[in-house]
C-alpha positions as CSV (number, residue, x, y, z in Angstrom):
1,X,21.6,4.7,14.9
2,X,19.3,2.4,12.8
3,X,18.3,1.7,9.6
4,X,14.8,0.8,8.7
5,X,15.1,-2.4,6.5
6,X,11.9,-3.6,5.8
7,X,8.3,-2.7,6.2
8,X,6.6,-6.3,7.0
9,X,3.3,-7.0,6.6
10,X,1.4,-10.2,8.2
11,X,-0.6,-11.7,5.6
12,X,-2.2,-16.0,5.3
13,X,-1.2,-15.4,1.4
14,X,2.4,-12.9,1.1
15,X,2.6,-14.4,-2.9
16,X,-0.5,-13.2,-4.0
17,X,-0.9,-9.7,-1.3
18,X,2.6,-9.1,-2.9
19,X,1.7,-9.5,-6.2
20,X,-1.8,-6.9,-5.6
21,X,0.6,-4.2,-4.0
22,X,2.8,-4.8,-7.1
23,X,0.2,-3.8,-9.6
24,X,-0.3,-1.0,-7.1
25,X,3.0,0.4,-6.7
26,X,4.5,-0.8,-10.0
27,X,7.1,-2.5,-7.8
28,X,8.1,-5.6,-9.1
29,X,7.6,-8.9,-7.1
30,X,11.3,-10.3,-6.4
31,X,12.6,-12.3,-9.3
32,X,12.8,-15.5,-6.8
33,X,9.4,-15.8,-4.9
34,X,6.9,-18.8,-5.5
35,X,3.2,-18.8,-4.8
36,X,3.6,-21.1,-1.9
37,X,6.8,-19.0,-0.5
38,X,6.6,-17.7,3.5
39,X,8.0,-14.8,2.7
40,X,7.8,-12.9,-0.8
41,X,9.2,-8.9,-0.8
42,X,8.7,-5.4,-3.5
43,X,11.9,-4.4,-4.8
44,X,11.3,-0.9,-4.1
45,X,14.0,1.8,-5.5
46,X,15.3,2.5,-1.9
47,X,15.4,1.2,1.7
48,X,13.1,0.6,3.0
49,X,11.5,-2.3,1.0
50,X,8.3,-4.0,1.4
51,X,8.3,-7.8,2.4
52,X,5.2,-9.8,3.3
53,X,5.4,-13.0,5.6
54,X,2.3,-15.8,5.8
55,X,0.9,-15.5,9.5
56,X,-1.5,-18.2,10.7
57,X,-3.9,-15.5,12.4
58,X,-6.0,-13.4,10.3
59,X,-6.0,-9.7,10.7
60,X,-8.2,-8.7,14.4
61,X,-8.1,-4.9,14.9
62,X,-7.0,-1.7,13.1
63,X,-3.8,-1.7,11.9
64,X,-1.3,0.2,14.8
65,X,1.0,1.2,11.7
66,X,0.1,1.7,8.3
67,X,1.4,3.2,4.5
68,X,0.2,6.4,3.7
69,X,0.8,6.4,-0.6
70,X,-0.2,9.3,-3.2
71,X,0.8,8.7,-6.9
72,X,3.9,9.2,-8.4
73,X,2.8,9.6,-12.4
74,X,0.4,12.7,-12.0
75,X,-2.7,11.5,-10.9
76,X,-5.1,13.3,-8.2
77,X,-5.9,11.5,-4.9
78,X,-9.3,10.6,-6.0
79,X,-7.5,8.9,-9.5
80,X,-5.6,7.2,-7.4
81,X,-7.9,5.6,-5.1
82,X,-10.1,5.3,-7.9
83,X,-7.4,3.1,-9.7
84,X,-6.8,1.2,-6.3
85,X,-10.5,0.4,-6.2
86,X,-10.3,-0.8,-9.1
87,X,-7.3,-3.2,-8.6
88,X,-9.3,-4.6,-5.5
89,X,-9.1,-2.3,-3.0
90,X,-12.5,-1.4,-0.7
91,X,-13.2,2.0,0.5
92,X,-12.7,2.1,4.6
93,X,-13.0,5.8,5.9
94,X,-13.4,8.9,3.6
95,X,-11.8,11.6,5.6
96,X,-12.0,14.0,2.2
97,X,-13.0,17.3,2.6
98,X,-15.3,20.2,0.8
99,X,-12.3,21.9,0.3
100,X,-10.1,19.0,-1.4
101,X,-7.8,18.4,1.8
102,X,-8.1,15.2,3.4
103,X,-7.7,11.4,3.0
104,X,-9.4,8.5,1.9
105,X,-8.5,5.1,3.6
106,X,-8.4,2.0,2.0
107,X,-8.3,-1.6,2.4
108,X,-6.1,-4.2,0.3
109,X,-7.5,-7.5,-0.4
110,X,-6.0,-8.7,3.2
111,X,-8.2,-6.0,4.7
112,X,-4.8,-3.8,6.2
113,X,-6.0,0.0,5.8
114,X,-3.7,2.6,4.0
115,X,-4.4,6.0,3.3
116,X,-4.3,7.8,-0.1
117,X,-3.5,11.2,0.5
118,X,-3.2,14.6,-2.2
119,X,-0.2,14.4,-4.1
120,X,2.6,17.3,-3.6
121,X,1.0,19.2,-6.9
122,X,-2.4,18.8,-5.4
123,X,-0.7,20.7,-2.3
124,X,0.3,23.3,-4.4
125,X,4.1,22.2,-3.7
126,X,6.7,22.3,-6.3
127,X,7.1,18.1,-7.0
């Protein structure tokens, strides 16, 4: 059996994509990391935690894995991505539908897509 460790994520700059997906999760940047670091990682509340490594090659073709994130302090989807947008994020694919179901796919400021989906309420689940 395994245990997932990390989610890694190719980027020229991990300091400063770190730092963006900090102010979007609220994870803080580890206490340690430099702006000129090769390696700078989340400290997320569980395993497995985020770390981002400087690549030389820029991002090519759509992203083969990728986070799918809804919000954890009450806002709807469409807060959400609204907030991400805000923060820097660019609008990829709206897969939202008439109904409310769906998806709407973003782009951080390295231009990996991740998905912000309906939170549990939004479902109708209990949270």
């Amino acid at each position: 059996m395994i245990e997932l460790h990390s989610i890694t994520v190719d980027c020229e700059n991990p300091y400063a994509l770190a730092t963006w997906w900090s102010e979007a999760t609220g994870f803080p940047v580890e206490d340690v990391a430099k702006p000129d670091d090769e390696e700078v990682a989340l400290q997320t509340e569980t395993s497995p935690y985020v770390l981002f490594i400087r690549v030389p090659e820029g991002k090519s073709t759509k992203n083969r894995l990728h986070l799918d994130v809804t919000s954890r302090d009450g806002r709807t989807r469409d807060e959400e991505a609204a907030r991400l947008i805000e923060l820097g994020a660019t609008v990829y694919e709206d897969h939202r539908n008439p109904d409310g179901t769906g998806w709407i796919t973003l782009l951080d400021p390295a231009g990996n897509e991740f998905c912000v989906c309906r939170s549990d309420a939004e479902k109708g689940l209990p949270e």
